[in-house]
KOLBALO-807138 format. One record per atom (N, C-alpha, C): x, y, z. Coordinates in steps of 0.1 Angstrom, whole numbers, padded with zeros to 4 digits, always signed. Last residue first. Layout:
N
XYZ;...
END
This chain:
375
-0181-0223-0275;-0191-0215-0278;-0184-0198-0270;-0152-0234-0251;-0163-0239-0264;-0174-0228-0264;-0120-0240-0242;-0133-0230-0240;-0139-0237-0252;-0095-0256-0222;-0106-0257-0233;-0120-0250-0232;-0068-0245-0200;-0085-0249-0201;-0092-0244-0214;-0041-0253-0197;-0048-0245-0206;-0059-0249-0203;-0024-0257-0164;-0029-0260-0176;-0039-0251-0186;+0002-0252-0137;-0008-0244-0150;-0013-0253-0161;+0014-0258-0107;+0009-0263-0116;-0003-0258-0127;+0008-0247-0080;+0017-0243-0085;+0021-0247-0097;-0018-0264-0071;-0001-0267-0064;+0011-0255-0074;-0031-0253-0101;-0040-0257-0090;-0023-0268-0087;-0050-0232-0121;-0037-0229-0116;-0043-0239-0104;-0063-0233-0156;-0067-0235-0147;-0048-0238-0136;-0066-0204-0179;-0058-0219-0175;-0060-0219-0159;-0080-0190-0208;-0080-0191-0197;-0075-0207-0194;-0089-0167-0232;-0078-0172-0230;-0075-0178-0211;-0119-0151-0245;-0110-0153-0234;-0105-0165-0235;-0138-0140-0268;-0121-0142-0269;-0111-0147-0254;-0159-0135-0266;-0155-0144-0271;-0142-0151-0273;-0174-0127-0227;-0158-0123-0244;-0159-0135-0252;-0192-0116-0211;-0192-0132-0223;-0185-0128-0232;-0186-0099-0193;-0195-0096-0206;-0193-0107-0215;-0170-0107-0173;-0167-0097-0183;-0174-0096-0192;-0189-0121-0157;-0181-0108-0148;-0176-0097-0161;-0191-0146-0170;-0206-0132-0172;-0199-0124-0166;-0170-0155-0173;-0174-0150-0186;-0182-0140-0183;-0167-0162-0144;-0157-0152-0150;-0162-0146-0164;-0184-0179-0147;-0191-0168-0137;-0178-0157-0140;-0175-0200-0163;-0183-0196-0169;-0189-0181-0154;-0151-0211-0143;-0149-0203-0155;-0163-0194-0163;-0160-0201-0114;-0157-0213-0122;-0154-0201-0136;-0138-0180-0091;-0148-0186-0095;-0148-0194-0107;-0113-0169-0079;-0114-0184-0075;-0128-0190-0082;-0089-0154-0108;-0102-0158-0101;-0103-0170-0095;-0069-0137-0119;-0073-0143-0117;-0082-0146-0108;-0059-0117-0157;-0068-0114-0142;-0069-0126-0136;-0050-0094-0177;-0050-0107-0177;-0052-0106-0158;-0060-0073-0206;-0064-0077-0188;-0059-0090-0190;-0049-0046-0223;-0052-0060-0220;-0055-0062-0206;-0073-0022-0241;-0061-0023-0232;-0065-0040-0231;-0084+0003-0249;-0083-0010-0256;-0072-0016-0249;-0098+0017-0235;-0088+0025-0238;-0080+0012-0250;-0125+0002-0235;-0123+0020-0242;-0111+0024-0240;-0116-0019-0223;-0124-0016-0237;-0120+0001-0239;-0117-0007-0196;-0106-0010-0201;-0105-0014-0220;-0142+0002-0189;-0126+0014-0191;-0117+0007-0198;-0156-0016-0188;-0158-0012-0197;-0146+0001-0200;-0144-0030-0169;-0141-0037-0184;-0146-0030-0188;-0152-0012-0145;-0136-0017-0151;-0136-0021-0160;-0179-0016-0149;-0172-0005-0149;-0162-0003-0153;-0180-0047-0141;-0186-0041-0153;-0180-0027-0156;-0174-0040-0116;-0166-0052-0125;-0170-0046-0136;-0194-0027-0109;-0184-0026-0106;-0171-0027-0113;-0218-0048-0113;-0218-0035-0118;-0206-0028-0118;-0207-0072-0099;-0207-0071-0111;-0208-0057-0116;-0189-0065-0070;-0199-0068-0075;-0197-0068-0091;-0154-0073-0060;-0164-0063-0065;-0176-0071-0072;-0142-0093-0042;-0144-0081-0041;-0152-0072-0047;-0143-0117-0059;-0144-0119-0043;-0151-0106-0038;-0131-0109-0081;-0146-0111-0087;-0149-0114-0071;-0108-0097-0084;-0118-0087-0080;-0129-0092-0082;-0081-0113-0087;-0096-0117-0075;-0102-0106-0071;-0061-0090-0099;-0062-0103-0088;-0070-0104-0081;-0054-0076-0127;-0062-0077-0116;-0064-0088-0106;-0034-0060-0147;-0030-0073-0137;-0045-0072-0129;-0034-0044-0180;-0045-0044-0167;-0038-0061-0159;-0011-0029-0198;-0018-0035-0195;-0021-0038-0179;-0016+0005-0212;-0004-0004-0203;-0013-0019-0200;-0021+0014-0245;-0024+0015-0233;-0017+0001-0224;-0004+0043-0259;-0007+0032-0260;-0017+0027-0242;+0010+0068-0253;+0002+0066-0265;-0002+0055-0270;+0018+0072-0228;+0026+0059-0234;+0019+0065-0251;-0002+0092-0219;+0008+0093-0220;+0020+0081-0226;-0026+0079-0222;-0027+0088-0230;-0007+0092-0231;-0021+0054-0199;-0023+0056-0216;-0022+0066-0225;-0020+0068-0178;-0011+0062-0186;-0011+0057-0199;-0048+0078-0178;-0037+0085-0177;-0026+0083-0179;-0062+0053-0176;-0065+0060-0187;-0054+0072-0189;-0048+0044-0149;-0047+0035-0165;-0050+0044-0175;-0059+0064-0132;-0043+0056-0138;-0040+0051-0149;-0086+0062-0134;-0077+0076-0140;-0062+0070-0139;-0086+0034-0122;-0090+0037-0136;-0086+0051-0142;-0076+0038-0100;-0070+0031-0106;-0076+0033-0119;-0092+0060-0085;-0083+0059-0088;-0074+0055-0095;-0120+0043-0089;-0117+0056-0096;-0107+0060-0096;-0120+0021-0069;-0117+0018-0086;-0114+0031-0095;-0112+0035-0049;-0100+0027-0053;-0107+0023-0065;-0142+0045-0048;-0127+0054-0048;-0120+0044-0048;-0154+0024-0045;-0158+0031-0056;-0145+0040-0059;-0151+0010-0019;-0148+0006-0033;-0144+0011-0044;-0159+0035-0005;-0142+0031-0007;-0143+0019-0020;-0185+0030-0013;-0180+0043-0014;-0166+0040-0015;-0195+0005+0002;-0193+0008-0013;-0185+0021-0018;-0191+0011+0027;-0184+0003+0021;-0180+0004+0005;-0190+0050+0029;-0197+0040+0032;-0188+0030+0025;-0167+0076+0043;-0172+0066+0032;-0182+0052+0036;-0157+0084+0068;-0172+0089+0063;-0180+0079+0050;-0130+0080+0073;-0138+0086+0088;-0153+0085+0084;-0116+0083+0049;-0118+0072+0058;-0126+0070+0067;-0124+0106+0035;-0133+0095+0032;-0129+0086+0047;-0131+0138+0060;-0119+0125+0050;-0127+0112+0047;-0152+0158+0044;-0151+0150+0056;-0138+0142+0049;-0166+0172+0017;-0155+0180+0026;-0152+0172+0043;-0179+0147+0007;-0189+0163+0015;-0173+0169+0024;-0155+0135+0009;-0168+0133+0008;-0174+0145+0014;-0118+0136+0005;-0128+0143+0010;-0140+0141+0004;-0083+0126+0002;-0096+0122-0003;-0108+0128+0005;-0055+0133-0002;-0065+0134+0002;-0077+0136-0001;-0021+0117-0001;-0033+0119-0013;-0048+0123-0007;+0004+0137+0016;-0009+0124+0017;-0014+0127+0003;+0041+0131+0029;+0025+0134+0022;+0017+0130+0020;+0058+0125+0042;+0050+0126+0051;+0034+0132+0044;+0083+0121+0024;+0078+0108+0026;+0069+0111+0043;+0087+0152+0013;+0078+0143+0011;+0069+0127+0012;+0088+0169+0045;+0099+0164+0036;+0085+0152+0027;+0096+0169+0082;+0097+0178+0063;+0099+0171+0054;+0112+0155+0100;+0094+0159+0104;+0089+0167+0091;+0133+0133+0111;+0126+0141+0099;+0113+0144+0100;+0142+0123+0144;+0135+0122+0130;+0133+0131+0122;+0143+0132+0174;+0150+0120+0165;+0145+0117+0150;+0126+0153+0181;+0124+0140+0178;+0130+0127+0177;+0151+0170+0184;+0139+0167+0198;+0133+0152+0198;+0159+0171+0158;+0163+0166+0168;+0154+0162+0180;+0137+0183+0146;+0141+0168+0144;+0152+0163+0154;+0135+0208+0157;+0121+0196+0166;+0128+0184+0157;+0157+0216+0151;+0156+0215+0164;+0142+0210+0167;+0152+0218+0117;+0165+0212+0124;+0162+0207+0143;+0136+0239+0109;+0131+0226+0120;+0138+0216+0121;+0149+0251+0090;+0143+0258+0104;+0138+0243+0110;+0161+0230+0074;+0174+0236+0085;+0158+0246+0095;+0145+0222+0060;+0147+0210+0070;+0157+0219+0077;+0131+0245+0046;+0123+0238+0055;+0133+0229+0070;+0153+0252+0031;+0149+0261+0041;+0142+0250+0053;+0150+0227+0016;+0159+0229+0022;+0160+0236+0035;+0125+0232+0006;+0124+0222+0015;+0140+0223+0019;+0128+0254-0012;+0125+0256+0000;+0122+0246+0010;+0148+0246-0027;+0154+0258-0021;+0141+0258-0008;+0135+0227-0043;+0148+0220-0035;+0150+0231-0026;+0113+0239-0054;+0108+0234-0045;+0119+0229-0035;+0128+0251-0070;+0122+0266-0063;+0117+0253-0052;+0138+0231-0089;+0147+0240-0084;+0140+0252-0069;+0110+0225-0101;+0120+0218-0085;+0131+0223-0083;+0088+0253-0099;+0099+0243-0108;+0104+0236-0095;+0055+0243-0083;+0066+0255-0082;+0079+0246-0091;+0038+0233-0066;+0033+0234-0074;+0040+0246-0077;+0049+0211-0042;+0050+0209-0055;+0046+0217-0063;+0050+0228-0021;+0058+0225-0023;+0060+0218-0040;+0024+0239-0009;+0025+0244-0019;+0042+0237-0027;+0041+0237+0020;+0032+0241+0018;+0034+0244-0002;+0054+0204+0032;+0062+0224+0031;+0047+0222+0019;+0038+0182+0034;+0046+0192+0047;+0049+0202+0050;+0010+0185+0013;+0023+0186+0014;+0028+0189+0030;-0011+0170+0002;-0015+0175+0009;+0000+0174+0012;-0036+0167-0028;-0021+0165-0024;-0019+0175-0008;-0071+0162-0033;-0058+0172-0031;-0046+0170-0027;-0099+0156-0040;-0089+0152-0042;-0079+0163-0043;-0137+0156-0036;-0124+0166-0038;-0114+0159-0032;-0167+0147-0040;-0154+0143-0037;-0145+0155-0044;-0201+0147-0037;-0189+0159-0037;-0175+0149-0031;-0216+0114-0032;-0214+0125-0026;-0202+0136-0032;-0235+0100-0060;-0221+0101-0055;-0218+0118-0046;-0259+0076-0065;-0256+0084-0065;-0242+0090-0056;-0227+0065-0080;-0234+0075-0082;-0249+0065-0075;-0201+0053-0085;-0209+0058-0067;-0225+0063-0072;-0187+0057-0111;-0194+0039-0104;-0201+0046-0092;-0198+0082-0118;-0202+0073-0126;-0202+0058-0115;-0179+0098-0101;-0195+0098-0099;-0201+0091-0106;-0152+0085-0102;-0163+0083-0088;-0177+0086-0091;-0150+0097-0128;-0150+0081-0127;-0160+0074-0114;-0145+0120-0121;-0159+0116-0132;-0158+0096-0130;-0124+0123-0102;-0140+0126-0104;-0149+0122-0112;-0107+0110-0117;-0106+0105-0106;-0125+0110-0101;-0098+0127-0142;-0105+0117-0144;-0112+0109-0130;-0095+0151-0126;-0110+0151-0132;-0109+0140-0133;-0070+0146-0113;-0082+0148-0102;-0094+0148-0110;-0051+0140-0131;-0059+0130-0130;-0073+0134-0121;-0033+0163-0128;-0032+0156-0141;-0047+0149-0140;-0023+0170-0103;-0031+0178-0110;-0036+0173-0123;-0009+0145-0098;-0029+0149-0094;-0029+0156-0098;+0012+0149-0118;+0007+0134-0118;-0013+0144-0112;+0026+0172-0104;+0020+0174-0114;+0010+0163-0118;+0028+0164-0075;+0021+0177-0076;+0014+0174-0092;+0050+0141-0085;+0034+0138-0077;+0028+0152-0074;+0064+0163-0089;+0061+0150-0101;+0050+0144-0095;+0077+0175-0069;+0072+0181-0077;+0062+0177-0088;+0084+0156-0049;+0074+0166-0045;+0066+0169-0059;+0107+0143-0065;+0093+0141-0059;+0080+0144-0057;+0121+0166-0064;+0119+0159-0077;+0106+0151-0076;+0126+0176-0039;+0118+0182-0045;+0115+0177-0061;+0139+0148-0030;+0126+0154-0023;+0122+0164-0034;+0163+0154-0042;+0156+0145-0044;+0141+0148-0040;+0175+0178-0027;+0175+0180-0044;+0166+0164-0047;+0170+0174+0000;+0160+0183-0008;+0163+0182-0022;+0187+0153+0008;+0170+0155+0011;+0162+0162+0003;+0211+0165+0005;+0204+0158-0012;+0196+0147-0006;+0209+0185+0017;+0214+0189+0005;+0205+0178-0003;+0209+0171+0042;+0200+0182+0039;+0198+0184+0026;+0233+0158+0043;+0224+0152+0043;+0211+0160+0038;+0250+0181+0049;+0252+0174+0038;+0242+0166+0034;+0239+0185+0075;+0238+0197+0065;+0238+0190+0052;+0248+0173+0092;+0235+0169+0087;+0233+0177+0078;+0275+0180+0095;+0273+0165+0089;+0262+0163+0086;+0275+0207+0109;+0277+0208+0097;+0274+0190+0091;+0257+0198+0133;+0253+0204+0123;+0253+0204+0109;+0268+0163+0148;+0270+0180+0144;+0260+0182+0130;+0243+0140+0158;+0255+0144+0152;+0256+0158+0148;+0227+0125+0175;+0231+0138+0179;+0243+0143+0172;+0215+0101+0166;+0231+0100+0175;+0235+0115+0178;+0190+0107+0157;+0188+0099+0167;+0204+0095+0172;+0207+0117+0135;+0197+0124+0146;+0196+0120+0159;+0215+0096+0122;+0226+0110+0123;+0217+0116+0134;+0191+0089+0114;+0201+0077+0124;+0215+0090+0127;+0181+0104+0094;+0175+0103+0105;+0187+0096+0117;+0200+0104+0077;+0194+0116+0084;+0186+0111+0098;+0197+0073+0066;+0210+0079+0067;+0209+0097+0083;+0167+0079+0056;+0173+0063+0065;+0185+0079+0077;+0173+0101+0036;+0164+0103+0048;+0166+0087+0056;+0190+0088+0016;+0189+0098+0027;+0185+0099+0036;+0172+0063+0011;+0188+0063+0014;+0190+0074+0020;+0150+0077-0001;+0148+0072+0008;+0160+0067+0020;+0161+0090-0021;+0155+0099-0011;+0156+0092+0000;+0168+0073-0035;+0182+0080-0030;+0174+0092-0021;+0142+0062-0043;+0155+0054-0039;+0166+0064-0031;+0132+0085-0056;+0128+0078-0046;+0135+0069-0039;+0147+0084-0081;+0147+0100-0073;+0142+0088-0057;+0146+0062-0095;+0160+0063-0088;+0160+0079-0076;+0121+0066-0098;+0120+0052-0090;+0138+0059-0087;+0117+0078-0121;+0116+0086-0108;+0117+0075-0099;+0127+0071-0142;+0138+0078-0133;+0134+0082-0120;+0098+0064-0158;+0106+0052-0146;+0121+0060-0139;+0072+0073-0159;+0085+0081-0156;+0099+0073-0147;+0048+0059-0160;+0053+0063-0173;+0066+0075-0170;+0057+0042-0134;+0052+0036-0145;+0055+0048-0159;+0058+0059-0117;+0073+0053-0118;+0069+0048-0135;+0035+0067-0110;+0043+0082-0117;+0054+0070-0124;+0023+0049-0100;+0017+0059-0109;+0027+0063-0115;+0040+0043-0078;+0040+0031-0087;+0031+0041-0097;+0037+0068-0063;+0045+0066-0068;+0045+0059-0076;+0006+0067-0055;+0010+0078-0066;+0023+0074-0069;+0006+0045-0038;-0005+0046-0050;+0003+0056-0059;+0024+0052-0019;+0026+0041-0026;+0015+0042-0040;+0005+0070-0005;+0019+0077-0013;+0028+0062-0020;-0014+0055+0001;-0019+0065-0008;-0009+0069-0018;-0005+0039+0018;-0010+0033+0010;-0008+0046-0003;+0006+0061+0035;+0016+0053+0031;+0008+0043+0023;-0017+0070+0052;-0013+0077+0040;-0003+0073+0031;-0041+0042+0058;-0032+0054+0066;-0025+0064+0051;-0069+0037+0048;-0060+0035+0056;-0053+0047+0059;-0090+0041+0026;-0096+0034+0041;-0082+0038+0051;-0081+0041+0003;-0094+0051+0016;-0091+0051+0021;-0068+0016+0002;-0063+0031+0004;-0067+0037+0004;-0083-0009+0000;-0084+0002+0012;-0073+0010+0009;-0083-0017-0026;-0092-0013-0019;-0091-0009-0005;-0058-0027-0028;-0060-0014-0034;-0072-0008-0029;-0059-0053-0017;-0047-0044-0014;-0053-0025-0015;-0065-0069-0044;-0075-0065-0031;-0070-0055-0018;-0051-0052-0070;-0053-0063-0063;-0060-0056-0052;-0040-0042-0100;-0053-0038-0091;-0054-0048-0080;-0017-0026-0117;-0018-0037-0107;-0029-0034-0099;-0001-0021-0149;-0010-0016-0133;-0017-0028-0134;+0028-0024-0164;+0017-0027-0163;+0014-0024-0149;+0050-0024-0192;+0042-0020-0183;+0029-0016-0180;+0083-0030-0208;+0067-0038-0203;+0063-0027-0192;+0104-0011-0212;+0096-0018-0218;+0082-0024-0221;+0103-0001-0185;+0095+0009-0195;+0092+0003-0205;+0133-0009-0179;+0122-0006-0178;+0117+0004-0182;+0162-0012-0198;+0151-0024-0192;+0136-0017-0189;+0177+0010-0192;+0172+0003-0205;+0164-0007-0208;+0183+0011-0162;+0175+0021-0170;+0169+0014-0187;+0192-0010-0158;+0180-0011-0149;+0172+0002-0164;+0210-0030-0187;+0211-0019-0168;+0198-0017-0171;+0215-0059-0201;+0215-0044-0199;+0210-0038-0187;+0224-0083-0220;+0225-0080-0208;+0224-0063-0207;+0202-0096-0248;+0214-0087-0244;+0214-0086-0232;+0180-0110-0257;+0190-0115-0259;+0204-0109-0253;+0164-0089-0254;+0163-0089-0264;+0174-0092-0263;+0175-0080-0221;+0167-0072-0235;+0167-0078-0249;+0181-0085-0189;+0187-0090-0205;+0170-0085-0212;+0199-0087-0155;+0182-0083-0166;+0192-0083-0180;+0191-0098-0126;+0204-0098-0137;+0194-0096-0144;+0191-0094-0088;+0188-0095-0099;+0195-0091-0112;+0203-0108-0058;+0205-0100-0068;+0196-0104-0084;+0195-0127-0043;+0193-0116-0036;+0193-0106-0047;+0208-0149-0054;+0215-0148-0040;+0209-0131-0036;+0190-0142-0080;+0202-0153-0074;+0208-0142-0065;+0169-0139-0109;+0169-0140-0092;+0181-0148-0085;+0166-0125-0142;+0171-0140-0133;+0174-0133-0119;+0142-0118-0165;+0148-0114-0154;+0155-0126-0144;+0141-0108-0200;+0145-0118-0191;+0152-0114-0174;+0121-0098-0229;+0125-0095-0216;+0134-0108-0207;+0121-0093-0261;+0125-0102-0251;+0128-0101-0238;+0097-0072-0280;+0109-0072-0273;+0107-0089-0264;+0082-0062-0311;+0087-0070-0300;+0097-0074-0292;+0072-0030-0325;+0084-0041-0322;+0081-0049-0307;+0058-0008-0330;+0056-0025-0337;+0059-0035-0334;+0051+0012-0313;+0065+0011-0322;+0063-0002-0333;+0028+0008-0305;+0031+0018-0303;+0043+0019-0318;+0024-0016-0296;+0016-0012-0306;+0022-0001-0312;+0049-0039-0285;+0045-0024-0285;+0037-0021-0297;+0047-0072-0269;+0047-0064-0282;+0044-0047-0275;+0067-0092-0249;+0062-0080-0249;+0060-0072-0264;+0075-0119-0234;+0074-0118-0248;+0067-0103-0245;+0097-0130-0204;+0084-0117-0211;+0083-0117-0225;+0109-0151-0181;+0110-0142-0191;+0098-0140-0201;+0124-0153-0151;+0113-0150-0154;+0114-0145-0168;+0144-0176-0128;+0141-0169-0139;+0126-0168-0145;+0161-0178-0099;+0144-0181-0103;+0148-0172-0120;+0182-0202-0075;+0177-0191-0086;+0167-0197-0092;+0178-0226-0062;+0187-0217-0058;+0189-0201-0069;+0151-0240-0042;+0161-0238-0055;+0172-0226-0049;+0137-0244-0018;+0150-0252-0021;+0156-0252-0036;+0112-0223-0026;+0123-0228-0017;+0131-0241-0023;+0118-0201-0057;+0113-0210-0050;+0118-0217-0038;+0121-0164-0048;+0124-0179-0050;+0117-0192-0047;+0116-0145-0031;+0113-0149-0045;+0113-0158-0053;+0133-0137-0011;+0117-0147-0007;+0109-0153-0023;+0148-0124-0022;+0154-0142-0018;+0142-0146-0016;+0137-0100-0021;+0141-0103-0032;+0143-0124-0033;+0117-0095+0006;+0128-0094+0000;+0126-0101-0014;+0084-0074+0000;+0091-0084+0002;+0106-0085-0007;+0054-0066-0004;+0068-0059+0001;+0074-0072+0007;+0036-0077-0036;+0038-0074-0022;+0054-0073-0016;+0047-0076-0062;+0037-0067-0061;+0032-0067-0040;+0085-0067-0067;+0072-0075-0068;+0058-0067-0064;+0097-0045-0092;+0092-0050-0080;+0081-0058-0079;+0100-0041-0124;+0117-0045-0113;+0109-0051-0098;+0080-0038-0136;+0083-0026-0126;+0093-0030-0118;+0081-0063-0153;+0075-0045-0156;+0080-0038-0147;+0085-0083-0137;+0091-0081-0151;+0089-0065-0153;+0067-0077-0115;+0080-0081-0118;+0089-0077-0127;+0041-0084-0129;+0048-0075-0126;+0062-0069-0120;+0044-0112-0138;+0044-0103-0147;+0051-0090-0146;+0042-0122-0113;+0059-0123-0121;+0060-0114-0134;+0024-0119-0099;+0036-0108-0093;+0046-0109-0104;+0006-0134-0115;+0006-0116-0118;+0017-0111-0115;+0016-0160-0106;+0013-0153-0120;+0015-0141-0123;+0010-0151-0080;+0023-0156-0081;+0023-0154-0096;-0020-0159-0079;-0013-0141-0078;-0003-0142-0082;-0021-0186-0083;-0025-0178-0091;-0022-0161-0092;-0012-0205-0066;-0002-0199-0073;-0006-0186-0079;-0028-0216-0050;-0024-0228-0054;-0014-0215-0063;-0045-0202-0028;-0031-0207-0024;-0023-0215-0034;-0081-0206-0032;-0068-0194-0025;-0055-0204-0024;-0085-0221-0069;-0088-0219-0055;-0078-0212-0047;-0086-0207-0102;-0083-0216-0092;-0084-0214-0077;-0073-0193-0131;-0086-0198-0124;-0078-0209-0111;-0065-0169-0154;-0058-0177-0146;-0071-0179-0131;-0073-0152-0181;-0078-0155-0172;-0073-0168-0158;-0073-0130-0201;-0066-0137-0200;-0068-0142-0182;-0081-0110-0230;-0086-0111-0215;-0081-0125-0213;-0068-0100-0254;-0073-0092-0247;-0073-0098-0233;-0048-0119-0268;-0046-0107-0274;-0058-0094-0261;-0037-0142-0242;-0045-0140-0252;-0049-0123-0255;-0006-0155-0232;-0019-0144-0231;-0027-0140-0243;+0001-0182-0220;+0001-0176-0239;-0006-0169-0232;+0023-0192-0197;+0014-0184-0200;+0012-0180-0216;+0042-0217-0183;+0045-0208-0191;+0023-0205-0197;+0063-0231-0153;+0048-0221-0158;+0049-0219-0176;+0078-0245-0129;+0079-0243-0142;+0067-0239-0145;+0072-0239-0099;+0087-0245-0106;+0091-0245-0122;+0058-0219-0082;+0062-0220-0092;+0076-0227-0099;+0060-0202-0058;+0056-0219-0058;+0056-0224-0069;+0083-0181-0066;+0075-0182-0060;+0069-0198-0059;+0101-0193-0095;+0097-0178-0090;+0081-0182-0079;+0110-0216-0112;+0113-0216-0098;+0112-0200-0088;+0103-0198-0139;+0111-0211-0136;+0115-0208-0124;+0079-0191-0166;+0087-0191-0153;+0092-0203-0148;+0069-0171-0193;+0080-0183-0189;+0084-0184-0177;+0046-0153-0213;+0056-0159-0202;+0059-0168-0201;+0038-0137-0241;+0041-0151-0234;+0056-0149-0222;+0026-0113-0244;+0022-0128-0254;+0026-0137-0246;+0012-0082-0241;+0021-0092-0230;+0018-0104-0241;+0012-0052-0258;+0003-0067-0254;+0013-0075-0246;-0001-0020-0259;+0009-0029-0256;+0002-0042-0253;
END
């Protein structure tokens, strides 16, 4: 899949933009603050309904406008066909159109899509487990976009359950709640069970190629109710169900949900230690690019195409051998990169192997120009 041309208008510091992406490597240049990620979020945006940091919807906007539109030229290798994407921002609400037409969330996404490597990514080693279970969902959502409505109405539950707890509400009213804790929860459960079992080789061969030399890493899903995903989700809904009625009385005790998948981890082990506790610097580098790169390549095999690459200022963060690593995954799945940088243009050429083909504009107040390449 290729991205060809954006269009923005009043999305972030952005008052007017527009992007030709060049058939492979696409390069947006310029110093910290003048717009340059604001590029990527809009792409992403377009692709995954969300932006790329947690933020309302109204923050989206430019300030003192009053709506933002964003629109996508998107080829599919896959099918042939080119689509029209268009997303417009107003009063909080978003309005989406397909190829000149108004259409719902479901018929919209999946069009365009794309993984997002920003500096962000580099510590989900490092941090707590809500990095990690953000890593596997934006995974899964990408080539299974229903699962974004399973995780939406989990999360509406479990809000809902919990605030019933913390008021001491009767049994039978949490019961209901229980019901469709678990018929969601185990949609979840089950889909990020299958996703790692999917990826833990590529996730290994990747770590011992950039780390190497590279300590024993083992990668495992680490569930509340035991073995929860690796069962149909009918057998996983029945026993996280079970789950939340026997520990009905430490959630109360608590005030809270103590079962259930928004307490799972992706876990990462060096010589059988948790990486956060053990990885050396480069080591967590190395695991957030091995992650992301069994993403990509895992998305690809499944699209039968490959999704394209957002990367934002990994030339700050990763050495060249590193860097080098990623363009060379991304070549081998033939995928696009559109990426930006605070370095000059010519330290961006040697970061990707002197492309002859890169497409690059310089981003400086929220203002885009084409920059003239030669040789």
């Amino acid at each position: 899949m290729r991205f060809l041309q954006l269009d923005v208008r009043n999305f972030r510091n952005l008052e007017q933009a527009r992007i030709e992406c060049g058939p492979n490597l696409t390069a947006v240049i310029g110093e910290n603050g003048q717009g340059k990620t604001n590029t990527l979020e809009a792409l992403y945006f377009v692709a995954g309904l969300r932006p790329l940091r947690n933020v309302q919807r109204k923050a989206l906007v430019r300030t003192g406008a009053t709506d933002a539109r964003l629109q996508l030229s998107v080829h599919r290798e896959r099918t042939g066909l080119t689509h029209e994407l268009r997303v417009d921002i107003s009063s909080g609400r978003r309005h989406l159109s397909k190829d000149h037409k108004k259409v719902d969330t479901a018929s919209f996404v999946g069009t365009a899509v794309a993984v997002a490597f920003t500096p962000d990514d580099l510590s989900v080693s490092k941090g707590g487990p809500d990095g990690r279970r953000r890593f596997l969902d934006r995974a899964i959502f990408n080539h299974q976009p229903a699962y974004l409505g399973h995780a939406l109405r989990y999360g509406r539950a479990l809000k809902e359950r919990n605030r019933l707890l913390a008021e001491g509400a009767a049994d039978g009213v949490l019961e209901a709640y229980d019901d469709v804790v678990a018929a969601e929860g185990a949609e979840i459960a089950v889909r990020r069970h299958r996703f790692v079992e999917d990826v833990v080789p590529q996730i290994r061969e990747r770590f011992r190629s950039i780390a190497d030399p590279a300590p024993p890493l083992e990668v495992r899903l680490r569930a509340s109710v035991t073995d929860l995903g690796a069962t149909t989700v009918e057998a996983a809904r029945s026993a996280l169900r079970q789950a939340l009625s026997d520990r009905r009385g430490t959630d109360r005790r608590r005030r809270k949900t103590t079962v259930g998948p928004h307490l799972d981890d992706l876990e990462l082990l060096l010589d059988g230690h948790p990486a956060r506790d053990r990885a050396s610097q480069g080591q967590h580098r190395a695991l957030a690019l091995a992650l992301k790169l069994a993403e990509l390549t895992h998305l690809s095999q499944k699209l039968e195409e490959p999704p394209v690459l957002l990367l934002d200022d990994m030339s700050s963060e990763l050495d060249d051998r590193r860097s080098q690593n990623l363009f060379a995954c991304v070549r081998e799945i033939r995928g696009q990169v559109i990426l930006t940088s605070t370095a000059g243009v010519e330290a961006v050429r040697r970061i990707l192997g002197a492309p002859s083909d890169l497409v690059a504009y310089r981003m400086q107040g929220g203002e885009v120009s084409r920059i003239a390449l030669t040789g």
